[in-house]
LUMPABA-987494 format. One record per residue (C-alpha): residue number from 1; residue in three letters; x, y, z. Coordinates in Angstrom, 1 decimal. Example, Ala and Ser with C-alpha at 12.3 -4.5 7.8 and 13.67 -1.06 7.14 Angstrom:
# residues 2
1,ALA,12.3,-4.5,7.8;
2,SER,13.7,-1.1,7.1;
This chain:
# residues 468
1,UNK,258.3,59.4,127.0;
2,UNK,256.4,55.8,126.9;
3,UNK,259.1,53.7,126.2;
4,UNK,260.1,50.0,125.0;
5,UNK,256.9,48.2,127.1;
6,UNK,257.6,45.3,125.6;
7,UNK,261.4,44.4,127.0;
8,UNK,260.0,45.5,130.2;
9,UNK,257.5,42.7,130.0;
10,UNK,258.8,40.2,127.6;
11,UNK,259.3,37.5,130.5;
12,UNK,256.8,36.1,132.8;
13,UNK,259.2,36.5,135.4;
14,UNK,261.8,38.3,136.9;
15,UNK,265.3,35.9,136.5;
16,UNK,266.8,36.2,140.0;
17,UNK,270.7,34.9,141.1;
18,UNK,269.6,32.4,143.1;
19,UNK,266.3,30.1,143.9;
20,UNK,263.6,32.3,145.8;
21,UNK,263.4,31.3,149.2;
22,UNK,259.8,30.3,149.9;
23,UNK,258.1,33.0,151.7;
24,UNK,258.2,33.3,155.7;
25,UNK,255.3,33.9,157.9;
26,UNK,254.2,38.0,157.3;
27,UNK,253.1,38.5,161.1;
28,UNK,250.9,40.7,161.8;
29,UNK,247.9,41.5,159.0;
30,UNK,248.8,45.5,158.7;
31,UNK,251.3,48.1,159.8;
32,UNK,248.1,49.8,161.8;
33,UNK,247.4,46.8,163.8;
34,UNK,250.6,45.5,165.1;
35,UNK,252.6,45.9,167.8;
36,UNK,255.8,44.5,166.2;
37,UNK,258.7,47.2,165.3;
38,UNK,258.4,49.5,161.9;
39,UNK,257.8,48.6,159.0;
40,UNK,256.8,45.0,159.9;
41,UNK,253.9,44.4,158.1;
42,UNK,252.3,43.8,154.7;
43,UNK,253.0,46.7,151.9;
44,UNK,251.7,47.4,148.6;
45,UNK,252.4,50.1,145.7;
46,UNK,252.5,50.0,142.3;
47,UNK,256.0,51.1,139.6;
48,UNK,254.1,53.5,137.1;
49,UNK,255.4,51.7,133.8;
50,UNK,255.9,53.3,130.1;
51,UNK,252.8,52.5,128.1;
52,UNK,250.4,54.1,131.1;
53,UNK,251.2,50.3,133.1;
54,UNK,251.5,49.6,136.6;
55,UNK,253.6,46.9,138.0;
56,UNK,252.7,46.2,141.2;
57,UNK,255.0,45.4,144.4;
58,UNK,254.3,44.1,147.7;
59,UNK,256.4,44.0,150.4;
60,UNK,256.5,41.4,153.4;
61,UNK,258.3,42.6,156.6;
62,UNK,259.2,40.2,159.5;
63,UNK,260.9,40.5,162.7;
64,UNK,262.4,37.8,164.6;
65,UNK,265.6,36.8,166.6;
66,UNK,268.0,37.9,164.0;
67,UNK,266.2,41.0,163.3;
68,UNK,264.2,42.0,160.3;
69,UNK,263.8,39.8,157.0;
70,UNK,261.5,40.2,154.1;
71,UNK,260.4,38.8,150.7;
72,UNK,258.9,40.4,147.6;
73,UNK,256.5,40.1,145.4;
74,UNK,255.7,40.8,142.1;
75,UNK,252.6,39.6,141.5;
76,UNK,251.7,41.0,137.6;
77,UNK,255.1,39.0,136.6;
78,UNK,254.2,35.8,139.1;
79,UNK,257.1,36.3,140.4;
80,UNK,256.2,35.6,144.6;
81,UNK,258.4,35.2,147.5;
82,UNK,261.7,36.8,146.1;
83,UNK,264.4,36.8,148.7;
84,UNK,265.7,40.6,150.2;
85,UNK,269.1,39.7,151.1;
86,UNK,268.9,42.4,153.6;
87,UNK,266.8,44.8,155.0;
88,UNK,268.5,48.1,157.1;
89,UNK,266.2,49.9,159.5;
90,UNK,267.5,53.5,160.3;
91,UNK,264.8,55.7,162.5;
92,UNK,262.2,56.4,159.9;
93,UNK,264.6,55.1,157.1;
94,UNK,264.9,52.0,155.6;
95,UNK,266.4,50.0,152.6;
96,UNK,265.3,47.0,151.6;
97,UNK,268.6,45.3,149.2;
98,UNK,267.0,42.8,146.8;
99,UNK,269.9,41.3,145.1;
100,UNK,268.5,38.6,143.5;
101,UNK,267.1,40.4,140.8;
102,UNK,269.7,42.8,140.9;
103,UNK,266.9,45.8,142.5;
104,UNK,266.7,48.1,145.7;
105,UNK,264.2,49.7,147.6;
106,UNK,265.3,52.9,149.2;
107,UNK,262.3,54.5,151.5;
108,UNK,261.6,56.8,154.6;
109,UNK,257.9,57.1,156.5;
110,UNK,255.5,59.5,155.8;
111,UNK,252.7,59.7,157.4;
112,UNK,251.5,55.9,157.4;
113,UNK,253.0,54.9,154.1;
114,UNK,256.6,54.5,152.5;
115,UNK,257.7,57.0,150.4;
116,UNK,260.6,56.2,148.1;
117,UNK,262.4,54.9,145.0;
118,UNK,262.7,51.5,143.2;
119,UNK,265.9,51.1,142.0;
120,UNK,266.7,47.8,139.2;
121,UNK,269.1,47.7,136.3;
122,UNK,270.8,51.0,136.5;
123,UNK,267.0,52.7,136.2;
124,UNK,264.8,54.5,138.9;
125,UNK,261.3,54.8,139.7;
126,UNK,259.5,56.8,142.5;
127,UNK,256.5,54.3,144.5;
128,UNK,254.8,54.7,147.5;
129,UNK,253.7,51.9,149.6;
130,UNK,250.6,51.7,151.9;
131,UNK,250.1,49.4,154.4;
132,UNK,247.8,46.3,153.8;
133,UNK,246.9,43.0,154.8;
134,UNK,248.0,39.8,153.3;
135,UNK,244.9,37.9,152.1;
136,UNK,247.0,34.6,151.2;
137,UNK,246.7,33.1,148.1;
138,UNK,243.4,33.7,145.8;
139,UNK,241.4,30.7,145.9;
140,UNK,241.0,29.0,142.3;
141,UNK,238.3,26.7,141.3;
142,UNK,240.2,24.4,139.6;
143,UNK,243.3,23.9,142.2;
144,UNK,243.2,20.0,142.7;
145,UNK,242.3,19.3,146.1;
146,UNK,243.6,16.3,148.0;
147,UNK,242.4,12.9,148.3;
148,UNK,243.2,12.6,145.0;
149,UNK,242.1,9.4,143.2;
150,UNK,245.7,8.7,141.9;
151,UNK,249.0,8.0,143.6;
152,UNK,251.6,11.3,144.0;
153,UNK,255.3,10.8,144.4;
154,UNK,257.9,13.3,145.5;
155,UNK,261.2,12.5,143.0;
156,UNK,264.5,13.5,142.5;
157,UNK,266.1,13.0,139.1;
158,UNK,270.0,13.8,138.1;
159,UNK,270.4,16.1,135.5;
160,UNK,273.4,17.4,134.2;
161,UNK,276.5,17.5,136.7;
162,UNK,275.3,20.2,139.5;
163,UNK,271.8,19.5,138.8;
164,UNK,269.3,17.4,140.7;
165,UNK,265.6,18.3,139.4;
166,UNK,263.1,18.1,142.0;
167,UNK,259.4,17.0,141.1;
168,UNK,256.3,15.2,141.6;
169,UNK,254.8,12.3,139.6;
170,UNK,251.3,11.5,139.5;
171,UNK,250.2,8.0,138.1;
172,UNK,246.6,6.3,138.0;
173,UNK,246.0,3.4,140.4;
174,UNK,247.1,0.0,139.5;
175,UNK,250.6,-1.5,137.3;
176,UNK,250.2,0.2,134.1;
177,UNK,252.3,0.4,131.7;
178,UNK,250.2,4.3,131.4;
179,UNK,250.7,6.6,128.8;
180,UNK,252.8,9.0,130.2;
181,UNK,254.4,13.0,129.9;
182,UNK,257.2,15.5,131.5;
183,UNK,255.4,19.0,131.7;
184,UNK,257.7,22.0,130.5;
185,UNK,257.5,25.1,131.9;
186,UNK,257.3,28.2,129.8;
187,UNK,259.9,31.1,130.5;
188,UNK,262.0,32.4,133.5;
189,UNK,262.4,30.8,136.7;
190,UNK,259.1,28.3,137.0;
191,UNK,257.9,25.8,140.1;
192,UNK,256.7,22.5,139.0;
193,UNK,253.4,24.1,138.8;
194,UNK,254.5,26.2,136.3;
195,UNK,252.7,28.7,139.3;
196,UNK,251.6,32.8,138.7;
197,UNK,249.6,35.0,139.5;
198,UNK,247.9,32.8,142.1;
199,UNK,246.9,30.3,139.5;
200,UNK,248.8,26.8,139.4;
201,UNK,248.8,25.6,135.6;
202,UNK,250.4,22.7,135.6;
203,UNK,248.9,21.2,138.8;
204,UNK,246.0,21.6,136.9;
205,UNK,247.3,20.1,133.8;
206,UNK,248.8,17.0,135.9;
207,UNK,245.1,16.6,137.5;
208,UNK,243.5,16.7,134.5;
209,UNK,245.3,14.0,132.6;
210,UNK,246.2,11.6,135.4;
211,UNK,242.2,11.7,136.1;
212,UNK,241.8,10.8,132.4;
213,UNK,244.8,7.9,132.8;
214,UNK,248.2,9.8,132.2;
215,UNK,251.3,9.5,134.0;
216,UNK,252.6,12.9,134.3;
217,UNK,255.7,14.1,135.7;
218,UNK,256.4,18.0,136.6;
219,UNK,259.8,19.4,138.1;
220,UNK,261.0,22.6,139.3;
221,UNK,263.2,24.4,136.7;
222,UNK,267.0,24.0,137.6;
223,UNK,267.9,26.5,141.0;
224,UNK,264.5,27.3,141.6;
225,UNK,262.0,25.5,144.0;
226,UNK,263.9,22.3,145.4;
227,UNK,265.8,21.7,142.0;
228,UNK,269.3,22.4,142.0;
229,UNK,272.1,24.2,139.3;
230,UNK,271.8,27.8,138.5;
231,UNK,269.1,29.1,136.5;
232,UNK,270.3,32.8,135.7;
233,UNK,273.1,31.9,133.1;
234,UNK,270.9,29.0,131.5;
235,UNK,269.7,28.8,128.3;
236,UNK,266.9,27.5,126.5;
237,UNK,269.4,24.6,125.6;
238,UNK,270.2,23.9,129.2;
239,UNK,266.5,23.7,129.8;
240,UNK,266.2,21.2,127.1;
241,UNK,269.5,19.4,128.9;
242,UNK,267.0,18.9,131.7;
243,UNK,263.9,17.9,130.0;
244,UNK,266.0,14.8,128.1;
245,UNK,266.9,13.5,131.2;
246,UNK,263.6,13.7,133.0;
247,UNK,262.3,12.2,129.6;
248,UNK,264.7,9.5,129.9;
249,UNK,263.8,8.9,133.5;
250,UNK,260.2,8.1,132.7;
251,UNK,260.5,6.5,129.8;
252,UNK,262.9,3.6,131.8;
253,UNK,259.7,3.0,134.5;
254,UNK,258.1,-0.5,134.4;
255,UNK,254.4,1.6,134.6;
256,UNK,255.0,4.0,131.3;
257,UNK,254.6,3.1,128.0;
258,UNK,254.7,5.5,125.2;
259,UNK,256.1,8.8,126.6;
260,UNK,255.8,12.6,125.4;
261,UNK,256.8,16.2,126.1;
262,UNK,253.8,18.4,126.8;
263,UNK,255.6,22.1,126.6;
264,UNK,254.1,25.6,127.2;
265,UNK,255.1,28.8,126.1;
266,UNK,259.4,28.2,126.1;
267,UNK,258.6,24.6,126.9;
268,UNK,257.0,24.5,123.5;
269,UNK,260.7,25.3,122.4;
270,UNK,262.4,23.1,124.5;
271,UNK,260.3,19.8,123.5;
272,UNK,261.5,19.9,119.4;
273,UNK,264.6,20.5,120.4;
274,UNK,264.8,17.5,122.6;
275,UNK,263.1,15.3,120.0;
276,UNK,265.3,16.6,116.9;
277,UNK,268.9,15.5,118.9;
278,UNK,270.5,13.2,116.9;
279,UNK,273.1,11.8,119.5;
280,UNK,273.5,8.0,119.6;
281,UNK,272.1,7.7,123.2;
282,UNK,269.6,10.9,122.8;
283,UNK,266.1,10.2,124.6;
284,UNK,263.5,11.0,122.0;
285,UNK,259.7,10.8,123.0;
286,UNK,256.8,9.2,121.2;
287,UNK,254.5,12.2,120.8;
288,UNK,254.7,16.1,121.5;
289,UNK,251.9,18.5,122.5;
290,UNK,253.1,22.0,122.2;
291,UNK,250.7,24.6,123.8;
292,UNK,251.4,27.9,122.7;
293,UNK,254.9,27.2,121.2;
294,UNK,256.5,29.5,118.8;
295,UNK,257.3,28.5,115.5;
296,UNK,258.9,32.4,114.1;
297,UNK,261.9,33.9,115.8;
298,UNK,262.4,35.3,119.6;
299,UNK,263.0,38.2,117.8;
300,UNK,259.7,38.0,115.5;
301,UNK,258.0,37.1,118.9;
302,UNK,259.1,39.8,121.1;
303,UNK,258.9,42.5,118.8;
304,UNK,254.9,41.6,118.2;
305,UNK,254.5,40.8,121.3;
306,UNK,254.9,44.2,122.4;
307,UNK,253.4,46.2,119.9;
308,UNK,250.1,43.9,120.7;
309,UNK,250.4,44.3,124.4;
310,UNK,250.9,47.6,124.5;
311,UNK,247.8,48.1,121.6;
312,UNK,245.7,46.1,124.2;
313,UNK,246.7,48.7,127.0;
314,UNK,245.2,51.7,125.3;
315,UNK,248.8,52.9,123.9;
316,UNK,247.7,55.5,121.1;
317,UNK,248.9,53.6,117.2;
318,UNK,251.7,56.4,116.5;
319,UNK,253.5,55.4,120.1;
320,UNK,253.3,51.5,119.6;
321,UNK,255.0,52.0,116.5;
322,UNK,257.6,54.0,117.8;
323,UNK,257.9,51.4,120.3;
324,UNK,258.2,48.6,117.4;
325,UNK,260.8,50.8,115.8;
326,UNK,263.2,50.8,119.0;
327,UNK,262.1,47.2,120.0;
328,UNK,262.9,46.1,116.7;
329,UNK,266.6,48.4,116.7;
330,UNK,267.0,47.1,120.3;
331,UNK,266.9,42.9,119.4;
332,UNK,268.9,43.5,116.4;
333,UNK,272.0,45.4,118.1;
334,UNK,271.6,42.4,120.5;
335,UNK,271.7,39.8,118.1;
336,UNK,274.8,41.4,116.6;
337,UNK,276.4,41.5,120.3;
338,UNK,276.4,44.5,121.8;
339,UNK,276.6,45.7,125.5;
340,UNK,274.4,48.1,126.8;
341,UNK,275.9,51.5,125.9;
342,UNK,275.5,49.3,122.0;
343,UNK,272.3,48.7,123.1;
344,UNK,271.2,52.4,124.2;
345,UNK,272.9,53.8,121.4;
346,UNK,270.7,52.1,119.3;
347,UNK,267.3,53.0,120.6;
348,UNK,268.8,56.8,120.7;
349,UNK,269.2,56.3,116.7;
350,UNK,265.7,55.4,116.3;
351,UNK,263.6,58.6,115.1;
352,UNK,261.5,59.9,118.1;
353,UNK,263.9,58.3,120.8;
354,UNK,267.0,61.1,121.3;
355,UNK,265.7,62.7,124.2;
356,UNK,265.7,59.2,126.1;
357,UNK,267.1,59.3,129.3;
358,UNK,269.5,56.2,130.8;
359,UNK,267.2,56.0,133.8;
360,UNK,264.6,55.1,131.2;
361,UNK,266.5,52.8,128.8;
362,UNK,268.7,50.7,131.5;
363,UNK,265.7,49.0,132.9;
364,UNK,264.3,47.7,130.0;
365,UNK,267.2,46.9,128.1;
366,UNK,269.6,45.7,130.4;
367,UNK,267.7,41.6,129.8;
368,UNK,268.7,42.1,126.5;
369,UNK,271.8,41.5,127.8;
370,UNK,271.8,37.9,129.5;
371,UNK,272.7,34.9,127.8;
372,UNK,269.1,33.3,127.7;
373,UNK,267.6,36.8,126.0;
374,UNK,270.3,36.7,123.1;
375,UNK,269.9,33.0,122.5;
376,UNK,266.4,33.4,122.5;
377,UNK,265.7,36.2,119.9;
378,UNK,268.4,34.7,117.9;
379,UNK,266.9,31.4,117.4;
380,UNK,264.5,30.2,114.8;
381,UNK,262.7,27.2,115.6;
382,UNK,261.9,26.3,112.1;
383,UNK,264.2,23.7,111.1;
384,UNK,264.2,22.1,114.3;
385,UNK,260.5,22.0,114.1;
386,UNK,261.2,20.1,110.5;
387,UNK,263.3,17.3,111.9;
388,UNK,260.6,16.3,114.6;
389,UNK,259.4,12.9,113.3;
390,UNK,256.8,11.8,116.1;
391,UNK,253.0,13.2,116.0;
392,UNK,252.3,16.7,117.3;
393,UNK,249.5,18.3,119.0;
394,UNK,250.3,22.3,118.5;
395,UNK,247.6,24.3,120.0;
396,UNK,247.2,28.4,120.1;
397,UNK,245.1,30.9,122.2;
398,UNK,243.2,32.8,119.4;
399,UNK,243.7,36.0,122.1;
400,UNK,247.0,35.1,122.9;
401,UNK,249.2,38.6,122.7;
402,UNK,252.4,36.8,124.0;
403,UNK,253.0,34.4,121.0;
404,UNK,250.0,35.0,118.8;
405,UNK,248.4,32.6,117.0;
406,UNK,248.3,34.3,114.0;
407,UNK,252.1,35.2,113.6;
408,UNK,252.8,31.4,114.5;
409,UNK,250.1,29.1,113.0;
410,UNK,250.8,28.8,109.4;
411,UNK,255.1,28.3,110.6;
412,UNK,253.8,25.6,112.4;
413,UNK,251.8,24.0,110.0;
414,UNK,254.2,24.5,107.3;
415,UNK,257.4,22.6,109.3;
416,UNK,255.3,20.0,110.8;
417,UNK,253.6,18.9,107.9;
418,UNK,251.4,15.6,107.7;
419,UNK,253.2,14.8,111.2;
420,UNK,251.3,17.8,113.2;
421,UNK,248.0,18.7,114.4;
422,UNK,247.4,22.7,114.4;
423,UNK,244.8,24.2,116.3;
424,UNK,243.6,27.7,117.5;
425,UNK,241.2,27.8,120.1;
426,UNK,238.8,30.6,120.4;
427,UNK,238.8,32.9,123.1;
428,UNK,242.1,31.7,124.9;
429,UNK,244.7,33.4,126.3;
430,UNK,248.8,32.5,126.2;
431,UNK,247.8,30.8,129.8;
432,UNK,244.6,29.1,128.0;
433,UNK,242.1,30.7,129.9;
434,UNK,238.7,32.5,128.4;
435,UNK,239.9,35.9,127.7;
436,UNK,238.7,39.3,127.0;
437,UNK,241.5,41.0,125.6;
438,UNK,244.2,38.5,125.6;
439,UNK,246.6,41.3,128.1;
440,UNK,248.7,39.8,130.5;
441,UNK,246.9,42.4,133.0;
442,UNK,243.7,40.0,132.7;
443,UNK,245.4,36.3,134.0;
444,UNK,244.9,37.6,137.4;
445,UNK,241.6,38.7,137.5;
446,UNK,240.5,35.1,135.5;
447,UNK,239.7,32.6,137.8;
448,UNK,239.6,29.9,135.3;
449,UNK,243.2,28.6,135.4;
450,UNK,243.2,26.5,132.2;
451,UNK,239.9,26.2,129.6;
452,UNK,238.1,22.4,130.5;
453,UNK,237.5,22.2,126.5;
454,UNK,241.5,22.7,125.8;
455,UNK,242.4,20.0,129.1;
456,UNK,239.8,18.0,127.3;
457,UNK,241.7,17.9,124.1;
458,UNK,244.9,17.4,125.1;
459,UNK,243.9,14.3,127.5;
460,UNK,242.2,12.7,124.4;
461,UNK,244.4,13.4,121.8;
462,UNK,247.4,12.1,124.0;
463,UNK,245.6,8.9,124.7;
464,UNK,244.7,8.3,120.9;
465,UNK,248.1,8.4,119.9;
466,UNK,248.7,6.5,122.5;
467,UNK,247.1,3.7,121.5;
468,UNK,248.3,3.6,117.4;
């Protein structure tokens, strides 16, 4: 049964316990070519997924002093360099115990490959891994490349107690005061580069703007990169905790003068809800540019977003709407608080769904679970959207599956009213680049990491605002 795609990919990420280490040197280049114990090496398989989907995994194997150590990668989710707590090496055996997403990789050698089971939220699937070599990071044409005609700081900025965001500022040349902007990351556990998938949108964003006479400031999101706090049991609230405080902290520089929130994806939630705080000593910015920001429900959101994805992945039309039915029965027994056995019992009630197994429904519901999700589909950004009173820059990927233009446009316009500037721009994907389809299975293969027309208008709008 082809089940619930879209809770399986509703995040960009996988939300992990702790901060991912950063990745240690892989050794040798293959399996086949090194003389280092089994299995050190590079290796790569794929999770068959419901909607005919792969989700590929690669594994990176080290040996050293202390014995073996590894990281993982997820690359379709961005998710790279995920700590394995531990890996056990038994004979032909081995088990690799990633607890920071909560997942296990149980395998024995056969032949030259890995032959075994992923195990993740109470669900099983079989893979087998082959040996490969690591090719490093794809080169993209728009990663900003050092000397850079601008002056880059490495900063720390309190937060909340037990959090410390860690960042990097880039500034033009000279005293200023320069228009200036904190970048927010869209969801799960993000660098300051907002980085996936081997592209780097932010640094890319920063580039552009500071080139064009922008202060911009980027952090890693709260326990992930060098930022302290814990990320897992955050919510979009907390993030917005953070992002008034790094607001805050560029708006009190002697070289910035009027100051915005430039949000993506969550960010693009997280920005209004700074701006509408009414606290007596709440930072406000003077200007918002929300790319790809959702103006309907998480739950309106999710459930299109998986009926489209799944549409765009050759799922016939009588399965994606069995998939909407038990998406849509799924976010609402979450909304109304259940645990998982609510959650499974549920989808099981939905017509089509009764001979679902656990091993198919844990995986993909178990999100549904965490704090963040149930905040999230439970929130409707429409009146805080209302109570923004600085000019906004909203701009949508006409292709974008993952909060689609159409479904989000006409909120928007409708809550912002004279104050906002609504846009869709052709041929864009959630990440803004020229898309075919608009399928998250497409960032990787783009090499354009964000559309020159759409960095275009967001340097020139911010600097016309700028200057009223």
């Amino acid at each position: 049964m082809k089940l619930l795609l879209m809770l399986l990919i509703a995040c960009k990420k996988p939300v992990p316990t702790e901060a991912a280490a950063p990745t240690p040197d892989p050794g040798p280049t293959s399996v086949a070519a090194s003389a280092a114990p089994w299995p050190v090496g590079h290796w790569k398989g794929a999770l068959a997924l419901p909607g005919g989907l792969e989700l590929t995994l690669v594994v990176h194997v080290t040996h050293g002093e202390d014995g073996f150590s590894a990281t993982l990668d997820s690359p379709d989710q961005g998710a790279m360099g995920i700590p394995i707590r531990a890996v056990t090496v038994d004979g032909d055996h081995v088990v690799l115990d990633v607890e920071a997403i909560r997942g296990e990789l149980v395998a024995d050698r056969s032949g030259e490959d890995l032959v075994g089971t992923w195990t993740q939220g109470g669900g099983s699937l079989p893979i087998t891994l082959v040996a490969t070599e690591d090719a490093g990071p794809r080169k993209r044409p728009q990663d900003p490349v050092p000397p850079f005609p601008y002056v880059v700081e490495e900063v720390e900025i309190p937060s909340v107690p037990g959090v410390t965001l860690a960042g990097t500022l880039t500034r033009p040349e000279g005293t200023g005061p320069f228009p200036a902007v904190v970048l927010l990351t869209g969801s799960g556990p993000q660098d300051r580069d907002e980085a996936l998938l081997g592209h780097r949108p932010f640094a890319v964003l920063a580039d552009h703007l500071t080139r064009a006479g922008i202060a911009v400031l980027r952090t890693d999101d709260r326990g992930f990169g060098a930022s302290t706090g814990t990320f897992a049991t955050a919510r979009t609230p907390d993030f917005a905790d953070d992002a008034a405080h790094a607001l805050a902290w560029l708006d009190a520089r002697a070289d910035t003068g009027p100051t915005g929130l430039v949000g993506h994806s969550e960010g693009g939630l997280v920005a209004p809800i700074v701006q509408a705080r009414t606290e007596p000593d709440a930072p406000h910015a003077d200007f918002l540019v929300l790319l790809a920001g959702p103006a309907v429900s998480g739950a309106a959101i999710l459930e299109e977003q998986g009926a489209r994805i799944a549409a765009a992945s050759g799922v016939s039309a009588d399965e994606v709407e069995l998939q909407r039915a038990q998406s849509r029965a799924a976010i609402q027994a979450a909304i109304d608080g259940a645990d998982l056995q609510g959650l499974m019992k549920a989808v099981r009630a939905v017509p089509g769904s009764d001979a679902a197994t656990d091993a198919e429904l844990k995986p993909a519901l178990t999100p549904l679970t965490t704090p963040w999700f149930r905040w999230f589909l439970a929130f409707d950004p429409t009146d805080t959207l209302k109570r923004v009173d600085v000019p906004v820059l909203a701009l949508f990927g006409e292709k974008d599956l993952q909060v689609p233009a159409d479904q989000s446009e006409g909120p928007m316009r409708d809550a912002l009213g004279e104050r906002g500037t609504v846009e869709v721009l052709p041929g864009l994907n959630h990440l803004f680049q020229p898309a075919s389809t608009g399928a998250p299975a497409e960032y990787a293969g783009i090499d354009i990491t964000m559309d020159p027309v759409m960095l275009d208008r967001v340097a020139s709008w911010i600097l016309e605002v700028s200057r009223e």
